[in-house]
VMD Tcl script that draws the C-alpha trace (Angstrom):
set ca {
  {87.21 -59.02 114.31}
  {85.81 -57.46 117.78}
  {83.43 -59.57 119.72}
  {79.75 -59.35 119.74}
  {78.15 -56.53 122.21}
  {77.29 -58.15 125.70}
  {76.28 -56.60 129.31}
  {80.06 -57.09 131.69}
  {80.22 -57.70 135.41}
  {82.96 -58.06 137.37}
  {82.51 -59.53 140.81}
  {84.24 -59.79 143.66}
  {83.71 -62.50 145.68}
  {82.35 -66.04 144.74}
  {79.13 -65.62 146.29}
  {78.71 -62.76 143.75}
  {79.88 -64.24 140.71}
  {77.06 -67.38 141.78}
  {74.61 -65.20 142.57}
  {75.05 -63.51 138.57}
  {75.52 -66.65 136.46}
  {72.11 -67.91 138.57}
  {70.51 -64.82 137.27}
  {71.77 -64.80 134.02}
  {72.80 -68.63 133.53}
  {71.05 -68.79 129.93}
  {73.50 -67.02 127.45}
  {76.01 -65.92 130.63}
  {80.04 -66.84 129.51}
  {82.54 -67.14 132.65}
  {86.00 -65.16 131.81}
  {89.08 -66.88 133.60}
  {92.22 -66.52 132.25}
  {91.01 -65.87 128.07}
  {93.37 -67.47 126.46}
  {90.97 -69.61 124.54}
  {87.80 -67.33 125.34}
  {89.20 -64.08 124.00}
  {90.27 -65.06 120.58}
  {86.72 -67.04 120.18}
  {84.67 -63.94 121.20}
  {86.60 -61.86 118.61}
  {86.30 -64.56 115.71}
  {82.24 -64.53 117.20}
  {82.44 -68.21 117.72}
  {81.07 -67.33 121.37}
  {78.92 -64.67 121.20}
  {77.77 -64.33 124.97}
  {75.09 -62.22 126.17}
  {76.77 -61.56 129.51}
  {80.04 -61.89 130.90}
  {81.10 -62.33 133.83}
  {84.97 -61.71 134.74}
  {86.14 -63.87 137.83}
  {89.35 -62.38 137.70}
  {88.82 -60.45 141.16}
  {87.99 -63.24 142.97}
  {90.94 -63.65 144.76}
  {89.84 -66.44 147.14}
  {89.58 -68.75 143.98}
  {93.31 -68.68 143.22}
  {95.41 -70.84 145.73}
  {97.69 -74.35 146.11}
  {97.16 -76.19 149.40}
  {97.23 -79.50 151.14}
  {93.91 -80.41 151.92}
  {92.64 -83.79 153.44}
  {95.63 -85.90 152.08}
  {95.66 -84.59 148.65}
  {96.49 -81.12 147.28}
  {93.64 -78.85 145.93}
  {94.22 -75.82 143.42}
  {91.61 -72.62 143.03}
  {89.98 -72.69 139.58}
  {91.70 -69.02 139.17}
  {94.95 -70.44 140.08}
  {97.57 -69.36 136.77}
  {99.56 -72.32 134.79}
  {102.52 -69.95 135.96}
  {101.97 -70.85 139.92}
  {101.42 -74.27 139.07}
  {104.52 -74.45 137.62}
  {106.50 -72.88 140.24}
  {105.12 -74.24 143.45}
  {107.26 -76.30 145.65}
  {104.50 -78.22 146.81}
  {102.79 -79.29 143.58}
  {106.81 -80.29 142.64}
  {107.14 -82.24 145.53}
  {104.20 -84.09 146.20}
  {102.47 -84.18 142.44}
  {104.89 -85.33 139.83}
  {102.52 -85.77 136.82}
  {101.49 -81.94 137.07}
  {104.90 -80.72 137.69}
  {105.93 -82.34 134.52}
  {103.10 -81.30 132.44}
  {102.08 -77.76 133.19}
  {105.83 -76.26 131.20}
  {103.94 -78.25 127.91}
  {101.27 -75.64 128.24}
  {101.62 -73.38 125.42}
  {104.35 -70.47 125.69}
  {105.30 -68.44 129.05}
  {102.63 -65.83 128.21}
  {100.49 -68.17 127.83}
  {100.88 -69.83 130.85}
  {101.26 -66.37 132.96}
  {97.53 -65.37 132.23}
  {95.64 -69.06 131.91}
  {93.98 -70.67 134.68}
  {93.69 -74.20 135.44}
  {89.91 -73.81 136.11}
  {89.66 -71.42 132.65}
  {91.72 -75.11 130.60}
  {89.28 -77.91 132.16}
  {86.02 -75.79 131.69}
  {87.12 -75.28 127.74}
  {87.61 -79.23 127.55}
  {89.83 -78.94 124.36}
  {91.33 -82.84 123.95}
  {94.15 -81.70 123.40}
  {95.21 -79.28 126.53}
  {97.25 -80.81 129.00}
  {94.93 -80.07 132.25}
  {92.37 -82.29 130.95}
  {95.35 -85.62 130.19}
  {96.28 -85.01 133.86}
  {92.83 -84.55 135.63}
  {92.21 -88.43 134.01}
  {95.19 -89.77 134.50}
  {95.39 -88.61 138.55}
  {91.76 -89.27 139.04}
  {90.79 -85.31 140.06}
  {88.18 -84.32 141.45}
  {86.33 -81.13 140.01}
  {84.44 -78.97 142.88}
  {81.50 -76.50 140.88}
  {79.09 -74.47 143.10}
  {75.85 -72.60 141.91}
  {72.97 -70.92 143.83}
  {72.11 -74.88 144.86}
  {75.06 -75.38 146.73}
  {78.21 -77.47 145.71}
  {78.80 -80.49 143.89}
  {81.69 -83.12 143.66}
  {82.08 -84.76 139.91}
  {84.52 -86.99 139.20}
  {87.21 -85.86 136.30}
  {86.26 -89.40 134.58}
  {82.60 -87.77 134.44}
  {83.54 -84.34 133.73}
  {84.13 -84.57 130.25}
  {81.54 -85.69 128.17}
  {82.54 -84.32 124.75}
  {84.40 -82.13 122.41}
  {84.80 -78.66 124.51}
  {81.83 -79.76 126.74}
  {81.77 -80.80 130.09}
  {79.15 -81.64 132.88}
  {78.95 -78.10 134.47}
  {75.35 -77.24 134.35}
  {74.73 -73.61 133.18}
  {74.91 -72.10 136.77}
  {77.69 -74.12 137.61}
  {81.38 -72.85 138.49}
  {84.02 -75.10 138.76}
  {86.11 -73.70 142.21}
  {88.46 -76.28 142.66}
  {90.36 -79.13 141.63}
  {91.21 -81.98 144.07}
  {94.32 -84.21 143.19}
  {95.73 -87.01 144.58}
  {99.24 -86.87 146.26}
  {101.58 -89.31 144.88}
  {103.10 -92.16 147.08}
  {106.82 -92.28 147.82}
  {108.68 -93.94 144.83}
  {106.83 -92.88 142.08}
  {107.54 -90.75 139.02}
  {106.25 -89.18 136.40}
  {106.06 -88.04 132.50}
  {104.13 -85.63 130.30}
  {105.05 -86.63 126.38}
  {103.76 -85.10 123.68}
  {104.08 -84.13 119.93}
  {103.03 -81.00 118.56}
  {104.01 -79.05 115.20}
  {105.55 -76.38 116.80}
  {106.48 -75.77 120.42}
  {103.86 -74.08 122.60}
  {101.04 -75.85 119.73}
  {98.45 -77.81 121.05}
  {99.70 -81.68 121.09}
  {98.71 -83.73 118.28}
  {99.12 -86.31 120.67}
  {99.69 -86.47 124.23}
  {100.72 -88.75 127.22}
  {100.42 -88.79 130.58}
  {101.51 -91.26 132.98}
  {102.53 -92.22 136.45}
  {104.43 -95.06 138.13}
  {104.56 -95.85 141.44}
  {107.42 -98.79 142.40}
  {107.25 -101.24 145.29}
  {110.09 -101.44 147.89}
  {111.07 -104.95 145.24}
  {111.29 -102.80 142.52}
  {107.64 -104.31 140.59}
  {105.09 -101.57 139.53}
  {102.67 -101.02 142.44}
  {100.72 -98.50 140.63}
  {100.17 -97.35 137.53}
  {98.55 -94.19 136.25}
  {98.05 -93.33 132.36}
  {95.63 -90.96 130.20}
  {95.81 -89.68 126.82}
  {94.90 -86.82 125.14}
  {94.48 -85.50 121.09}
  {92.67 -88.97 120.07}
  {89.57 -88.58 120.31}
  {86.62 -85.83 121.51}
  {87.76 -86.34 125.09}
  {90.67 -87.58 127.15}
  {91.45 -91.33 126.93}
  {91.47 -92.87 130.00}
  {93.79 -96.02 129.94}
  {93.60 -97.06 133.60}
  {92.45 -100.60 132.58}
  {95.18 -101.19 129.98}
  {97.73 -99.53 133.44}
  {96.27 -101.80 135.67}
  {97.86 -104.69 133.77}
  {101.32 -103.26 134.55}
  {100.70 -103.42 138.51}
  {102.85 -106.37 139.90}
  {105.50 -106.68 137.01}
  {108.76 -105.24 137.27}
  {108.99 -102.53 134.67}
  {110.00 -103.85 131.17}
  {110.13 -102.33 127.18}
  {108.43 -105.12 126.35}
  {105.23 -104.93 127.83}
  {105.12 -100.86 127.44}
  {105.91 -102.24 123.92}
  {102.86 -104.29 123.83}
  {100.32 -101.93 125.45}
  {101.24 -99.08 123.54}
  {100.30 -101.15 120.82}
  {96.89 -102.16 122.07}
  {96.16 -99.02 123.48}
  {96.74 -97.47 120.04}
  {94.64 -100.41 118.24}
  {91.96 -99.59 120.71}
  {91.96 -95.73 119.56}
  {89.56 -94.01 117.17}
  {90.88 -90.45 116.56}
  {89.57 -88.25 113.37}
  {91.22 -87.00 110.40}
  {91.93 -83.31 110.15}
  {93.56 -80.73 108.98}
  {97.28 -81.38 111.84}
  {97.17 -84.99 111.20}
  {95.72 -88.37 109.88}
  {94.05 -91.04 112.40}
  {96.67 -93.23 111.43}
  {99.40 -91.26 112.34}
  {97.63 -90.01 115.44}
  {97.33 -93.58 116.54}
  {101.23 -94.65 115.54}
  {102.05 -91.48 117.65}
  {100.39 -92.53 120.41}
  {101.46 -95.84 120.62}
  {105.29 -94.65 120.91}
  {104.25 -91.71 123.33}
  {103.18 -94.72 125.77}
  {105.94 -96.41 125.46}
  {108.29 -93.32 125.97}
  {105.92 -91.93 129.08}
  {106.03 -95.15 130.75}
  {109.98 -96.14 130.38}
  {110.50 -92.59 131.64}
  {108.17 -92.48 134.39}
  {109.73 -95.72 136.27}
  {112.95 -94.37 135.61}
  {112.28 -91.39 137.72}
  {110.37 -93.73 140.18}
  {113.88 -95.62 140.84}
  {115.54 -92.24 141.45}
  {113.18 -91.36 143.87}
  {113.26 -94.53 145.98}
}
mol new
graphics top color blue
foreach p $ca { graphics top sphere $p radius 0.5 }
foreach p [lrange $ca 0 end-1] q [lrange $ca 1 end] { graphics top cylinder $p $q radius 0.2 }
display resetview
Protein backbone atom coordinates (compact mmCIF):
# COMPACT_ATOMS: atom_id res chain seq x y z
CA UNK A 1 0.00 0.00 0.00
CA UNK A 2 1.42 3.73 -0.73
CA UNK A 3 -0.27 6.53 1.04
CA UNK A 4 -2.89 8.76 -0.31
CA UNK A 5 -1.57 11.90 -2.55
CA UNK A 6 -1.13 15.09 -0.25
CA UNK A 7 0.64 18.69 -0.81
CA UNK A 8 4.44 18.30 1.56
CA UNK A 9 6.19 21.12 3.33
CA UNK A 10 9.07 21.02 5.13
CA UNK A 11 9.85 23.94 7.39
CA UNK A 12 12.47 25.16 9.07
CA UNK A 13 11.93 26.88 11.97
CA UNK A 14 8.90 26.67 14.43
CA UNK A 15 7.49 29.87 13.54
CA UNK A 16 7.13 28.30 10.04
CA UNK A 17 5.79 25.07 10.76
CA UNK A 18 2.88 27.37 13.04
CA UNK A 19 2.43 29.63 10.57
CA UNK A 20 1.44 26.30 7.93
CA UNK A 21 -0.66 24.10 10.23
CA UNK A 22 -2.66 27.72 10.96
CA UNK A 23 -3.15 27.87 7.29
CA UNK A 24 -3.87 24.53 6.63
CA UNK A 25 -5.03 23.23 10.22
CA UNK A 26 -8.24 21.39 8.68
CA UNK A 27 -6.92 18.08 7.07
CA UNK A 28 -2.96 19.20 7.87
CA UNK A 29 -0.95 15.83 9.60
CA UNK A 30 2.37 16.83 11.64
CA UNK A 31 5.36 14.24 10.67
CA UNK A 32 7.81 13.70 13.74
CA UNK A 33 9.60 10.78 13.96
CA UNK A 34 6.85 8.21 11.68
CA UNK A 35 7.07 5.40 13.34
CA UNK A 36 3.37 5.13 13.90
CA UNK A 37 2.44 7.83 11.13
CA UNK A 38 4.21 6.17 8.23
CA UNK A 39 2.82 2.73 8.35
CA UNK A 40 -0.87 4.38 8.90
CA UNK A 41 -0.51 6.66 5.80
CA UNK A 42 0.50 3.59 3.72
CA UNK A 43 -2.38 1.25 5.12
CA UNK A 44 -4.61 4.86 4.31
CA UNK A 45 -5.81 4.88 7.84
CA UNK A 46 -4.57 8.68 7.78
CA UNK A 47 -5.07 10.03 4.67
CA UNK A 48 -3.86 13.75 5.21
CA UNK A 49 -4.29 16.47 2.86
CA UNK A 50 -1.06 18.18 3.85
CA UNK A 51 1.92 17.31 5.60
CA UNK A 52 4.01 18.99 7.25
CA UNK A 53 7.61 17.46 8.19
CA UNK A 54 9.11 19.06 11.47
CA UNK A 55 12.07 17.16 11.09
CA UNK A 56 14.29 20.39 10.29
CA UNK A 57 13.38 22.12 13.11
CA UNK A 58 16.30 21.75 14.96
CA UNK A 59 15.49 24.09 17.87
CA UNK A 60 12.68 21.55 18.86
CA UNK A 61 15.07 18.73 19.72
CA UNK A 62 16.96 19.31 23.10
CA UNK A 63 17.31 17.99 27.07
CA UNK A 64 17.79 20.80 29.60
CA UNK A 65 17.29 21.90 33.14
CA UNK A 66 14.83 24.43 33.17
CA UNK A 67 13.20 26.15 36.28
CA UNK A 68 13.78 23.11 38.67
CA UNK A 69 12.62 20.46 36.43
CA UNK A 70 14.05 19.13 33.13
CA UNK A 71 12.25 19.93 29.79
CA UNK A 72 12.72 17.80 26.46
CA UNK A 73 12.00 19.29 22.66
CA UNK A 74 8.99 17.50 21.12
CA UNK A 75 11.66 16.43 18.24
CA UNK A 76 13.91 15.11 20.81
CA UNK A 77 14.62 10.98 19.61
CA UNK A 78 13.79 7.99 22.25
CA UNK A 79 17.62 7.33 21.42
CA UNK A 80 18.84 10.75 23.31
CA UNK A 81 16.50 10.15 25.93
CA UNK A 82 17.97 7.13 26.60
CA UNK A 83 21.46 8.15 26.63
CA UNK A 84 21.49 11.44 28.44
CA UNK A 85 23.30 11.76 31.64
CA UNK A 86 21.01 14.20 32.88
CA UNK A 87 17.63 12.55 32.28
CA UNK A 88 19.68 9.33 34.13
CA UNK A 89 20.55 11.29 36.89
CA UNK A 90 17.90 13.44 37.85
CA UNK A 91 14.67 11.47 36.20
CA UNK A 92 14.62 7.85 37.16
CA UNK A 93 11.13 6.83 35.86
CA UNK A 94 12.17 7.93 32.19
CA UNK A 95 15.54 6.48 32.35
CA UNK A 96 13.98 3.21 33.12
CA UNK A 97 11.28 3.31 30.65
CA UNK A 98 12.46 4.79 27.40
CA UNK A 99 14.87 1.08 26.59
CA UNK A 100 10.92 -0.57 26.74
CA UNK A 101 10.26 1.48 23.68
CA UNK A 102 10.06 -0.81 20.87
CA UNK A 103 13.49 -2.00 19.20
CA UNK A 104 16.80 0.26 18.74
CA UNK A 105 15.53 1.39 15.30
CA UNK A 106 12.73 2.18 16.61
CA UNK A 107 13.84 4.24 19.18
CA UNK A 108 16.71 5.96 16.86
CA UNK A 109 14.01 7.67 14.58
CA UNK A 110 10.84 8.27 17.20
CA UNK A 111 10.33 11.36 19.00
CA UNK A 112 8.96 11.86 22.31
CA UNK A 113 6.68 14.69 21.00
CA UNK A 114 5.76 12.26 17.68
CA UNK A 115 4.63 9.11 20.98
CA UNK A 116 2.39 11.60 23.23
CA UNK A 117 0.67 13.33 20.17
CA UNK A 118 -0.31 9.56 18.80
CA UNK A 119 -1.78 8.81 22.43
CA UNK A 120 -1.64 4.96 21.85
CA UNK A 121 -2.44 3.45 25.68
CA UNK A 122 -0.14 1.41 25.36
CA UNK A 123 3.30 3.46 24.52
CA UNK A 124 5.40 4.10 27.30
CA UNK A 125 5.68 8.14 26.94
CA UNK A 126 2.15 8.46 27.73
CA UNK A 127 2.50 5.82 31.39
CA UNK A 128 5.34 8.24 32.31
CA UNK A 129 3.89 11.75 31.38
CA UNK A 130 0.91 10.53 34.16
CA UNK A 131 2.77 9.04 36.43
CA UNK A 132 5.50 12.25 36.74
CA UNK A 133 2.78 14.75 36.36
CA UNK A 134 4.32 16.45 32.83
CA UNK A 135 3.53 19.19 31.57
CA UNK A 136 2.82 19.39 27.68
CA UNK A 137 3.83 22.97 26.07
CA UNK A 138 1.71 23.31 22.31
CA UNK A 139 1.95 26.67 20.45
CA UNK A 140 -0.23 27.81 17.38
CA UNK A 141 -0.64 31.18 15.60
CA UNK A 142 -2.49 32.22 19.20
CA UNK A 143 0.43 31.92 21.16
CA UNK A 144 1.32 29.06 23.68
CA UNK A 145 -0.49 27.03 26.00
CA UNK A 146 0.38 24.92 29.18
CA UNK A 147 -1.97 21.57 29.58
CA UNK A 148 -1.50 19.38 32.12
CA UNK A 149 -0.49 15.54 31.03
CA UNK A 150 -3.63 14.47 33.35
CA UNK A 151 -5.69 16.67 30.71
CA UNK A 152 -3.86 15.79 27.70
CA UNK A 153 -5.31 12.64 26.99
CA UNK A 154 -8.77 12.45 26.53
CA UNK A 155 -9.18 9.22 24.53
CA UNK A 156 -8.04 6.41 22.40
CA UNK A 157 -5.16 8.11 20.09
CA UNK A 158 -6.70 11.58 20.86
CA UNK A 159 -5.48 14.21 22.82
CA UNK A 160 -6.36 17.94 23.65
CA UNK A 161 -4.15 19.59 20.92
CA UNK A 162 -6.49 21.71 18.99
CA UNK A 163 -5.96 21.42 15.18
CA UNK A 164 -3.33 24.30 15.02
CA UNK A 165 -1.73 23.15 17.95
CA UNK A 166 2.00 21.75 18.25
CA UNK A 167 3.11 20.22 21.16
CA UNK A 168 7.03 21.84 21.65
CA UNK A 169 7.87 20.60 24.83
CA UNK A 170 7.51 18.42 27.66
CA UNK A 171 8.13 19.65 31.25
CA UNK A 172 9.00 16.92 33.93
CA UNK A 173 9.54 16.98 37.32
CA UNK A 174 13.05 16.24 38.82
CA UNK A 175 13.01 13.56 41.30
CA UNK A 176 14.02 14.19 45.02
CA UNK A 177 17.09 12.56 46.52
CA UNK A 178 16.21 8.93 47.64
CA UNK A 179 13.90 7.91 45.24
CA UNK A 180 13.80 5.21 42.58
CA UNK A 181 12.18 4.00 39.95
CA UNK A 182 10.56 1.09 37.63
CA UNK A 183 9.05 0.66 34.17
CA UNK A 184 7.29 -3.09 34.11
CA UNK A 185 5.63 -4.36 31.48
CA UNK A 186 4.37 -7.47 29.53
CA UNK A 187 4.26 -7.71 25.96
CA UNK A 188 4.12 -10.83 23.46
CA UNK A 189 7.25 -10.26 22.05
CA UNK A 190 10.05 -7.88 22.94
CA UNK A 191 9.97 -4.45 21.30
CA UNK A 192 5.64 -5.19 21.10
CA UNK A 193 3.54 -2.74 22.47
CA UNK A 194 2.79 -3.75 26.34
CA UNK A 195 -0.27 -5.55 26.98
CA UNK A 196 0.12 -4.09 30.17
CA UNK A 197 2.30 -1.60 31.63
CA UNK A 198 3.59 0.01 34.93
CA UNK A 199 5.07 2.87 35.94
CA UNK A 200 6.02 3.94 39.25
CA UNK A 201 8.13 6.04 41.53
CA UNK A 202 9.15 6.03 45.20
CA UNK A 203 10.59 8.54 47.00
CA UNK A 204 11.92 7.37 50.82
CA UNK A 205 12.19 9.60 53.88
CA UNK A 206 15.54 9.97 55.77
CA UNK A 207 13.37 7.00 58.37
CA UNK A 208 13.08 4.86 55.65
CA UNK A 209 8.74 5.38 55.26
CA UNK A 210 7.51 6.27 51.68
CA UNK A 211 7.45 10.08 51.35
CA UNK A 212 6.18 9.98 47.92
CA UNK A 213 4.69 7.92 45.73
CA UNK A 214 4.22 8.10 42.00
CA UNK A 215 2.24 5.36 39.84
CA UNK A 216 0.39 5.26 36.27
CA UNK A 217 -0.65 2.55 34.11
CA UNK A 218 -0.94 1.96 30.73
CA UNK A 219 -2.74 -0.92 28.14
CA UNK A 220 -6.12 -0.91 30.36
CA UNK A 221 -8.12 1.16 29.12
CA UNK A 222 -8.48 4.08 26.12
CA UNK A 223 -6.03 6.22 28.07
CA UNK A 224 -3.37 6.04 30.73
CA UNK A 225 -4.54 5.11 34.27
CA UNK A 226 -3.63 7.43 36.63
CA UNK A 227 -3.33 5.77 40.16
CA UNK A 228 -2.05 8.72 42.19
CA UNK A 229 -4.97 8.33 44.68
CA UNK A 230 -4.54 4.58 45.23
CA UNK A 231 -0.16 5.95 45.63
CA UNK A 232 -1.09 8.43 47.92
CA UNK A 233 -2.15 5.74 50.40
CA UNK A 234 1.43 4.42 50.45
CA UNK A 235 2.93 7.92 51.65
CA UNK A 236 3.94 7.54 55.40
CA UNK A 237 4.29 3.63 55.59
CA UNK A 238 7.46 1.99 55.39
CA UNK A 239 7.48 -0.02 52.21
CA UNK A 240 5.88 -3.51 52.60
CA UNK A 241 4.59 -6.66 50.02
CA UNK A 242 1.69 -6.52 51.72
CA UNK A 243 0.16 -3.42 51.03
CA UNK A 244 1.66 -3.36 47.23
CA UNK A 245 -0.16 -6.75 47.59
CA UNK A 246 -3.36 -5.15 48.45
CA UNK A 247 -3.38 -2.16 46.05
CA UNK A 248 -2.43 -4.02 43.19
CA UNK A 249 -5.42 -5.79 43.89
CA UNK A 250 -7.74 -2.83 44.12
CA UNK A 251 -6.20 -1.03 41.53
CA UNK A 252 -6.84 -4.01 39.23
CA UNK A 253 -10.60 -4.41 40.64
CA UNK A 254 -10.96 -0.79 39.86
CA UNK A 255 -9.86 -1.41 36.03
CA UNK A 256 -12.10 -1.76 32.99
CA UNK A 257 -9.88 -2.77 30.02
CA UNK A 258 -11.52 -4.37 26.63
CA UNK A 259 -11.27 -7.63 25.08
CA UNK A 260 -9.26 -7.97 21.92
CA UNK A 261 -7.53 -9.69 19.74
CA UNK A 262 -3.59 -9.67 22.39
CA UNK A 263 -5.59 -10.39 25.38
CA UNK A 264 -8.81 -10.83 27.54
CA UNK A 265 -9.93 -8.02 30.22
CA UNK A 266 -9.44 -10.53 32.68
CA UNK A 267 -6.09 -11.28 32.05
CA UNK A 268 -5.27 -7.65 31.37
CA UNK A 269 -6.49 -6.87 34.82
CA UNK A 270 -4.59 -10.07 36.68
CA UNK A 271 -1.52 -8.64 34.75
CA UNK A 272 -1.79 -5.53 36.06
CA UNK A 273 -2.34 -6.24 39.42
CA UNK A 274 1.16 -8.20 39.64
CA UNK A 275 2.92 -5.43 37.45
CA UNK A 276 2.06 -3.07 40.59
CA UNK A 277 3.20 -5.10 42.86
CA UNK A 278 6.55 -5.85 40.98
CA UNK A 279 7.00 -1.85 39.98
CA UNK A 280 6.52 -0.82 43.44
CA UNK A 281 8.82 -3.55 45.44
CA UNK A 282 11.40 -2.59 42.81
CA UNK A 283 11.14 1.01 42.86
CA UNK A 284 11.83 1.34 46.85
CA UNK A 285 14.47 -1.02 46.43
CA UNK A 286 16.35 1.30 44.22
CA UNK A 287 15.18 4.22 46.50
CA UNK A 288 17.28 2.51 49.49
CA UNK A 289 20.30 2.27 47.18
CA UNK A 290 20.18 5.67 46.42
CA UNK A 291 19.93 7.07 49.96
Amino acid sequence: MKPAAFDYYAPQSLDEAIALLGKHSTGAKLLAGGQSFVPMANFRVLRPEVVVDLNRIAALSFIAERDGGIAIGAMTRHRAVERSGLVQARCPLIARAVPCIGHAVIRNRGTLGGSLSHADPAAEWPVVAIALGATMVARSPRGERLIPAAKFFVGLLTTALAEDEILVEVRFPVAPARTGAEFAEVSRRHGDFALVAVGAQVTLSAAGTIAEARLALGGVGPFPFDAASFAKRLVGSMPADKAFEALGQEIASTLEPSDDLHASSTYRKEVAGVLVVRALRTACARAKEAA
